[in-house]
Each structure stands twice: as structure tokens, then as C-alpha cells.
N, C-alpha and C positions, 0 to 999 in steps of 0.2 A: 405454426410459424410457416408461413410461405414462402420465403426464402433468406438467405443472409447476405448482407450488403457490405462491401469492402471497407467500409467506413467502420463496421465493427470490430476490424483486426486493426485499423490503422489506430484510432486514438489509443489502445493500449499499448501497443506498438511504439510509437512516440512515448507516450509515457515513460516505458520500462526503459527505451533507450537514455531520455532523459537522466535517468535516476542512477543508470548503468554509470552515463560520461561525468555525471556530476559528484558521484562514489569516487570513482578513481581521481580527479581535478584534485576533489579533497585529500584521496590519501594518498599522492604525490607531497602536496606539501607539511603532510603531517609531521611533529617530531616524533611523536609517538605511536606509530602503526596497531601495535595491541589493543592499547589503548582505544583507539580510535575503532579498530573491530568490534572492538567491546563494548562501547557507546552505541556504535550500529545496531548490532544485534538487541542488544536492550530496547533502543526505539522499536526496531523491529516486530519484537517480540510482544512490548506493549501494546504496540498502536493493533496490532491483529487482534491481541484478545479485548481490550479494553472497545475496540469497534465491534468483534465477533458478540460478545456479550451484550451490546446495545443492541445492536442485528437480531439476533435473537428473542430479545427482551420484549422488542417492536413487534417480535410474530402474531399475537395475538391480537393487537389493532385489527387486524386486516381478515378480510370474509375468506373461509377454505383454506388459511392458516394450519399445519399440523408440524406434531414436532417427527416428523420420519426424516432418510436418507434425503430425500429430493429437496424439500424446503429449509434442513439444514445446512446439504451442502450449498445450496445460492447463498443462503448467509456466509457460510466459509469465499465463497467467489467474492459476495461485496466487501468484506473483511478485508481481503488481499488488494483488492482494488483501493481502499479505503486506508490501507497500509500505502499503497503507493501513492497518494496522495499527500499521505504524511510528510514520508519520503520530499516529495517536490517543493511541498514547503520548506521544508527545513534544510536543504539544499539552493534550495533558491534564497531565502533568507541568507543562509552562509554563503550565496557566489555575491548577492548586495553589500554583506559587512565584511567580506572578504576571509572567513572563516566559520568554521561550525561551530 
């Protein structure tokens, strides 16, 4: 890597903040806050392993593939990234119908 380019903090950046302001929009107007933490977390939860699992899965497509520390934690990295994507849609989707 010859060097890192600000553009690679800034889209996660935006991102996370994204998902930060559109968490709490939501659970302002929630009736049921547990609830609704509890829905979180489950997406949460899913979309990590259910993406980590394909992440993985996909390892061996690819030339110099191994299953050690380094190539699985970047699966772990795209996972979470891939979790906040989730996140954006389905937050975006609920600020369009006006609920999650």
C-alpha cells in the first residue's frame, strides 16, 4: 500500500454517522424502545453472520486465499461494513414509509 487517501475514512464515516442519526430518529419515535433494541440487535446480529458466512464461503474462489488470522479477519471487516449497509437500507426504507 503506498499510501492511504482521506476518502477512505470519509465514506465509512458518513456511513456510521448515517446509521447513528437514523437509530435514534427511529427510536424517538418508537412506542416500544426494548422492543425496538431488540429488533436492532437481531438485524444486527443476522446481517454480520449471514454476510460473514458468505464472506468466507467466497474465500476460496479467489488465488492465495487461506483460512489464517489476516484473510479472515477482512472477511470480519467486510461483514461489518456489509452489516452497515444493511443498516442504511432499512433505515432508509423506514425514514421513506415513515417507520421501521
Amino acid at each position: 500500500m503506498k499510501g492511504i487517501d482521506i476518502e477512505v475514512f470519509v465514506v465509512p464515516a458518513v456511513a456510521l454517522s448515517l446509521v447513528v442519526f437514523l437509530y435514534f430518529h427511529f427510536l424517538k419515535r418508537t412506542e416500544n424502545q426494548k422492543r425496538y433494541h431488540h429488533f436492532v440487535l437481531t438485524v444486527a446480529v443476522s446481517a454480520f453472520l449471514l454476510n460473514f458466512l458468505w464472506e468466507v464461503g467466497q474465500g476460496p474462489w479467489y488465488e492465495d486465499f487461506r483460512y489464517d488470522w489476516k484473510h479472515v479477519s477482512f472477511c470480519a471487516l467486510a461483514s461489518v461494513a456489509d452489516m452497515f449497509m444493511v443498516f442504511i437500507l432499512l433505515f432508509g426504507f423506514g425514514f421513506i414509509y415513515q417507520s421501521v
